[in-house]
ZAMARGU-4260 file (C-alpha; in steps of 0.2 Angstrom, whole numbers, plus 5000, padded with zeros to 4 digits):
<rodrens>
0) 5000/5000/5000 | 5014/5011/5001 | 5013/5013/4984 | 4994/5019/4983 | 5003/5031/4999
5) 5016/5040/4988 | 5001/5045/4978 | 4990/5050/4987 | 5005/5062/4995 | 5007/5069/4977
10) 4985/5073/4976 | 4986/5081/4992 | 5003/5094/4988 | 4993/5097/4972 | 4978/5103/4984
15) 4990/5119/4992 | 4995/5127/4974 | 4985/5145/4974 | 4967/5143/4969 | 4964/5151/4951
20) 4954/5163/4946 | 4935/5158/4940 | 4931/5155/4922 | 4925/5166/4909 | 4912/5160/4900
25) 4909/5159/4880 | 4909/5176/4873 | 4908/5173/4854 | 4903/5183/4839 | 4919/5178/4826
30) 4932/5179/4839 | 4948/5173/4838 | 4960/5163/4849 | 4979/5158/4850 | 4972/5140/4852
35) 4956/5131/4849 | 4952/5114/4857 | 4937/5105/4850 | 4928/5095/4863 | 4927/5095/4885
40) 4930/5077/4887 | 4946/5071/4896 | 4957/5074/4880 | 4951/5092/4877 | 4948/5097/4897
45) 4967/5090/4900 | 4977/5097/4884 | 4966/5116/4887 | 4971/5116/4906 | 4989/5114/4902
50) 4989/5126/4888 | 4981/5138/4898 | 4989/5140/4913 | 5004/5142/4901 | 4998/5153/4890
55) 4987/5165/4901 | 4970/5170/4905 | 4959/5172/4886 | 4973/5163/4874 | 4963/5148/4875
60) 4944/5143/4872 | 4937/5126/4872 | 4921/5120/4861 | 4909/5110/4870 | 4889/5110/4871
65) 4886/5098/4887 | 4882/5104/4905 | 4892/5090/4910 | 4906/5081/4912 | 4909/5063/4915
70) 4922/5051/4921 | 4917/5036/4913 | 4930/5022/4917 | 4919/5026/4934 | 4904/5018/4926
75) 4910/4999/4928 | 4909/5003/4945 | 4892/5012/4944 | 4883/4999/4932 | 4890/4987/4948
80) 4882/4995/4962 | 4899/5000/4970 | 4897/5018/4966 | 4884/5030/4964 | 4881/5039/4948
85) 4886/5056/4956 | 4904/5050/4957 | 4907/5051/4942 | 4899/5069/4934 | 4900/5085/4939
90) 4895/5102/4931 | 4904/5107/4916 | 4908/5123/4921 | 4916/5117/4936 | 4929/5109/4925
95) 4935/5120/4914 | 4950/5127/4914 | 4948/5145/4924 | 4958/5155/4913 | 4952/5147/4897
100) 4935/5151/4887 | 4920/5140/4887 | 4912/5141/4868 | 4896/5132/4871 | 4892/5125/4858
105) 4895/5111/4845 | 4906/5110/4828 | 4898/5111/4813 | 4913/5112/4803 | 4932/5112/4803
110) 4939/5124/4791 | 4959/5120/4792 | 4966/5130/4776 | 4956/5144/4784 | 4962/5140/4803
115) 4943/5143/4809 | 4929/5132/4815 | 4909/5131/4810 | 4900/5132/4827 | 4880/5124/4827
120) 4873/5142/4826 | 4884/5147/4810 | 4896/5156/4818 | 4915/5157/4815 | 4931/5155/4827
125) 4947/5158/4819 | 4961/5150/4828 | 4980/5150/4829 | 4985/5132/4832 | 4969/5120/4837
130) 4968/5105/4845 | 4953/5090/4839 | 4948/5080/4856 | 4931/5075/4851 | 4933/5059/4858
135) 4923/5044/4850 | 4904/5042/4844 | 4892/5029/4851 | 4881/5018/4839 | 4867/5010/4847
140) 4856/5010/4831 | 4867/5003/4820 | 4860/4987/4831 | 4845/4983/4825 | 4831/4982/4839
145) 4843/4989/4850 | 4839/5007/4855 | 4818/5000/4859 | 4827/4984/4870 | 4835/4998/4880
150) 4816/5001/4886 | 4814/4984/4892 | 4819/4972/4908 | 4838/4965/4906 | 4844/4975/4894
155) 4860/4989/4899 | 4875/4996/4893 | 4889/5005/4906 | 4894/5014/4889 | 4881/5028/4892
160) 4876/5041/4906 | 4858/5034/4898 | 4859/5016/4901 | 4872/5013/4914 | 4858/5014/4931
165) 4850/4998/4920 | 4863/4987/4924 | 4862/4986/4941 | 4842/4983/4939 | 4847/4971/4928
170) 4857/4961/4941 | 4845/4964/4954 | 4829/4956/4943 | 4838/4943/4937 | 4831/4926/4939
175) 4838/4911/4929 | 4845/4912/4911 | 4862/4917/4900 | 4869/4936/4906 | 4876/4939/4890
180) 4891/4952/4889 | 4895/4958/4871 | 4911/4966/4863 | 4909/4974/4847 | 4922/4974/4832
185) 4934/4990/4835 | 4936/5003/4836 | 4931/5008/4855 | 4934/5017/4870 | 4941/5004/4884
190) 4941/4989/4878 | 4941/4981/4894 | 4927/4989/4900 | 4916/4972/4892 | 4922/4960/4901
195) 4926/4969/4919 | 4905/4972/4922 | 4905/4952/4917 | 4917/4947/4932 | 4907/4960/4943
200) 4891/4953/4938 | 4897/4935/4941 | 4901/4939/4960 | 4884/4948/4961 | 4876/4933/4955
205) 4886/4922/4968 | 4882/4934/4981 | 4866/4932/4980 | 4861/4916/4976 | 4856/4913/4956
210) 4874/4910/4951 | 4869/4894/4949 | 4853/4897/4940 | 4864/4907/4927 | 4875/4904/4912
215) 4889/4922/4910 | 4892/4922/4893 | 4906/4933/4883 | 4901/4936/4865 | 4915/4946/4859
220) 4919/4949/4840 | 4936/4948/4844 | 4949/4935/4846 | 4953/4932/4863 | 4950/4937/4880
225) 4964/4951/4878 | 4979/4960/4867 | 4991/4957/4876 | 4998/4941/4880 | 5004/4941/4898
230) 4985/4947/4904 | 4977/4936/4892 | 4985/4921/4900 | 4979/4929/4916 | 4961/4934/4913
235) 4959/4915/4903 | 4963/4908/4922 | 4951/4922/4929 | 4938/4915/4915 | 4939/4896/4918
240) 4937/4899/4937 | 4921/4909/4936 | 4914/4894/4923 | 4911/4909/4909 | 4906/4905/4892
245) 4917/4913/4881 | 4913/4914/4864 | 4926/4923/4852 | 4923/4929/4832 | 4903/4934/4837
250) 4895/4952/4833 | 4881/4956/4840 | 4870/4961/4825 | 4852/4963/4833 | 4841/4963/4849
255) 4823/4955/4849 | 4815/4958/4865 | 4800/4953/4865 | 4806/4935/4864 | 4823/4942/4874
260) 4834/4937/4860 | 4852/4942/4854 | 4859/4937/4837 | 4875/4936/4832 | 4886/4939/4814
265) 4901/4928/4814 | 4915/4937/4809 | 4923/4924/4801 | 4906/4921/4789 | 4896/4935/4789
270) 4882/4926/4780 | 4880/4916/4796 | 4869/4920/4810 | 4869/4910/4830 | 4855/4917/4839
275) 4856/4916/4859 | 4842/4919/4874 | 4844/4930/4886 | 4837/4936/4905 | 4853/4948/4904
280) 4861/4957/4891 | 4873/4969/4894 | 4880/4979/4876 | 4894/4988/4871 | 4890/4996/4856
285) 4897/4999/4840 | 4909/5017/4840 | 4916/5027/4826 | 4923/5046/4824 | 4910/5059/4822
290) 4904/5066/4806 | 4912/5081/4807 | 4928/5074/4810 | 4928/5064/4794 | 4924/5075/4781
295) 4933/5088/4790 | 4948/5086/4778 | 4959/5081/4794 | 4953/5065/4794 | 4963/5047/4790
300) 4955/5037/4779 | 4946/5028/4795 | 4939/5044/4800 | 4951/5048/4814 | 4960/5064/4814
305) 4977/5060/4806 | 4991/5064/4817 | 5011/5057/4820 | 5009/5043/4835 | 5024/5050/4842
310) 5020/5066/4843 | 5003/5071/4845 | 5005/5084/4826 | 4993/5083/4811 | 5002/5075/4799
315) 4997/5089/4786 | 4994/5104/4794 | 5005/5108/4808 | 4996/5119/4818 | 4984/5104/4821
320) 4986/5094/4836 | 4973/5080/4842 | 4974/5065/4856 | 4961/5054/4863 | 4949/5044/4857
325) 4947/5053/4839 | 4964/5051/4835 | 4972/5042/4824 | 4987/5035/4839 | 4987/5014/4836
330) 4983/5014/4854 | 4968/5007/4867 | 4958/5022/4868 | 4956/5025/4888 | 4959/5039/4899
335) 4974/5033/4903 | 4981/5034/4885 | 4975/5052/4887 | 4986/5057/4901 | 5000/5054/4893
340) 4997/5061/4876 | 4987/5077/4884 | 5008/5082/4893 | 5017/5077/4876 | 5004/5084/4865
345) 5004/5103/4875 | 5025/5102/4877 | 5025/5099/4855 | 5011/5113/4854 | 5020/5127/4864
350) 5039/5123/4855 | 5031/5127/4838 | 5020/5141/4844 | 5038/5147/4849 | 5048/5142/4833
355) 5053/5127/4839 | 5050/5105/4832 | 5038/5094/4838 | 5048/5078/4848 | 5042/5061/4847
360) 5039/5056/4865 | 5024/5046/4865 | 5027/5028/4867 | 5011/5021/4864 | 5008/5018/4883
365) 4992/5016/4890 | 4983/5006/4905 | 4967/4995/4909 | 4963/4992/4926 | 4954/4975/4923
370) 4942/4973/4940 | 4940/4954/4943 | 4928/4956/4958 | 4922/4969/4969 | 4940/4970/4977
375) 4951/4963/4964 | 4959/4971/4951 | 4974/4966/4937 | 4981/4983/4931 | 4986/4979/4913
380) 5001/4992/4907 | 5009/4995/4889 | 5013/5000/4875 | 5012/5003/4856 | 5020/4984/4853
385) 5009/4976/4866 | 5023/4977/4878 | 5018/4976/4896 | 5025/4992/4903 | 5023/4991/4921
390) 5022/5006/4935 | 5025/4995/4950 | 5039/4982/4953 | 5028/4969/4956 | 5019/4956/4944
395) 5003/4966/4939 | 4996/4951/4928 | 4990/4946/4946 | 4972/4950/4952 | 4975/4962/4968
400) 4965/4971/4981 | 4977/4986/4980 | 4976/4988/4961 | 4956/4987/4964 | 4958/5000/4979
405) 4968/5009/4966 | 4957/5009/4951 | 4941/5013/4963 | 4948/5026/4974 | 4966/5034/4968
410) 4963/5036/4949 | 4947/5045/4954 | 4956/5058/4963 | 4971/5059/4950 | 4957/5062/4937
415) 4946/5075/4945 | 4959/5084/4958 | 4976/5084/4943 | 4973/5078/4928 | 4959/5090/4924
420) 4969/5105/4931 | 4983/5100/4919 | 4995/5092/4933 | 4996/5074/4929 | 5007/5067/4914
425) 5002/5047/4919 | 5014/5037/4930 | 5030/5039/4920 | 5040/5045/4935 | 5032/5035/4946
430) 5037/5019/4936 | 5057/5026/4935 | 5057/5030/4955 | 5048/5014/4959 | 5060/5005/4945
435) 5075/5014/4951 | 5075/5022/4935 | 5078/5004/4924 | 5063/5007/4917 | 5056/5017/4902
</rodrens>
């Protein structure tokens, strides 16, 4: 536990720097900015807090139409029962960065040869440098039955603020039957967010007697449990000791309700169809890049905003920058990601605002804190390559109550109280101290 101490330490130092001034809200009519971010997710509220306190109160102005603001890796716990909703949002305006402008509204259009934006009421923000952090796009619909099943017993999805209070009602009013948990064919935000509410909904089930009156299923389009080897090998043992299903290459096409039935594409034979009942079904839905981001002109020919992986820099126009989940970096696409690219991104913005090059720091690192149980946790860390790339110097392929204590209590913090204020770059130095520096 020393380890969750020394952090801990670090979010309570953060808590005596000088309180900031409050916000300034939107004030638009054609203005103009030194740098534009698109979006008030992690990605944009992260990248705009650094860039602001650097460059001073009214440089910068962030783009964002929602009243709030959401940690969502918190909603694995919040479908579970083991956190309340509130944990996880606050106000919008209470995350902003306080010397930064709120532009509340949406993005119509981006306009990169003319460095200005299209808002959703027609007018226009010119811009300096700008950074894209729109993150991802849900797609329920593209599911056929899906968006009505969403109105009926058993069927959730922790993906959305919407859905995520279903799945604990879903626990609670389940009888006898197959709790099916889907993963859909990439890309999408955490990918191990699937399978964590299954191992949570196992030990509900146990809990509370019907564990035996239920088959856990894993329908996932994919081809294994997980990406990267070392964890794989662990979540398989986690797998066959809960007596879950798994069944790999299956894409979950439709929803009937009414005769609470899930139908499945195999991904190796589209033409082919396996239909399965269920008295639980919990989705992950289908994701891709926004609309505007793909025929924006600064989009790869996925859709995602096309930047060097290294560096955080469009790869056309260099007063571009984007991270996060609309990006086109080859990584899992989790907060964690995020930390790391928001510090990198923001150092390779400011040295060409100044005259100077963009340095390629990134090395693809990201992290899954892959909850087992109500207090077990494996904290899966790597890279671009798949490469474990561990903070603490112990074996994380391990389930653990401090990881879970970690992923439920200290990442919280970090997000809400640092990382949102611009003051956390991921564990980098952490992982060197508790490595004594032999590590990258």
């Amino acid at each position: 536990m020393a380890q969750l101490q020394c952090i801990r330490n670090t979010i309570q130092a953060s808590h005596k720097l000088a309180r900031q001034t409050p916000f300034v809200f939107a004030c638009r009519g054609n203005a103009s900015y030194e740098v534009l971010v698109a979006g008030g997710g992690t990605g944009g509220i992260s990248s705009g807090a650094r860039l602001a306190n650097k460059l001073g109160k009214g440089k910068v102005a962030i783009v964002e139409p929602a009243d709030n603001h959401y940690y969502q890796p918190l909603w694995t716990l919040v479908g579970a029962g083991a956190k309340p909703m509130s944990s996880s949002q606050k106000s919008m305006k209470d995350v902003i960065p306080p010397k930064a402008t709120w532009i509340k509204d949406s993005i119509q259009q981006f306009d990169p040869e003319n460095n200005q934006v299209i808002l959703g009421n027609g007018e226009k923000v010119s811009y300096k440098y700008l950074v894209v952090a729109l993150g991802i796009k849900l797609q329920f619909d593209r599911i056929k039955g899906l968006p009505e099943a969403f109105d009926t017993p058993g069927v959730c999805s922790n993906y959305s603020a919407q859905t995520v209070g279903k799945t604990l009602e879903a626990l609670q009013d389940f009888t006898e039957g197959n709790a099916i948990f889907t993963f859909p064919t990439p890309p999408l935000k955490c990918p191990g967010a699937p399978q964590k509410i299954m191992y949570l909904a196992d030990e509900y089930l146990r809990k509370h007697g019907k564990r035996d009156k239920a088959t856990v299923m894993f329908n996932s389009a994919g081809p294994s449990i997980f990406a990267v080897k070392k964890y794989a090998e662990s979540l398989s043992k986690v797998v066959a000791s809960k007596d879950i299903v798994t069944n790999f290459g299956l894409n979950l096409v439709e929803v009937k309700p009414e005769t609470k039935e899930a139908i499945f594409q195999k991904v190796a034979n589209p033409e082919e169809l396996v239909t399965y009942k269920y008295e639980m079904l919990h989705v992950s839905p289908p994701m891709s890049p926004h609309e505007v981001v793909k025929t924006s002109g600064l989009a790869d020919a996925a859709g995602f905003v096309e930047v060097n992986k290294e560096t955080m820099q469009h790869v056309r126009y260099p007063n571009v920058f984007s991270l996060g989940d609309c990006s086109s970096v080859p990584t899992s696409k989790t907060a964690a990601a995020v930390a790391s690219q928001n510090a990198i991104l923001s150092k390779n913005l400011l040295s060409v605002m100044s005259g100077g090059q963009c340095t390629p720091l990134y090395d693809g690192y990201t992290s899954c804190p892959l909850i087992t149980g109500y207090s077990k946790c494996i904290l899966a860390e790597f890279d671009f390559d798949l490469a474990p790339l561990e903070t603490f110097p112990l074996d994380q392929g391990k389930q653990r109550r401090s990881m879970y204590h970690m992923k439920a209590d200290v990442m919280p913090a970090i997000y809400w109280d640092m990382m949102l204020k611009g003051r956390w770059s991921g564990p980098k130095q952490f992982r060197k101290a508790m490595h004594l520096g032999m590590s990258r």
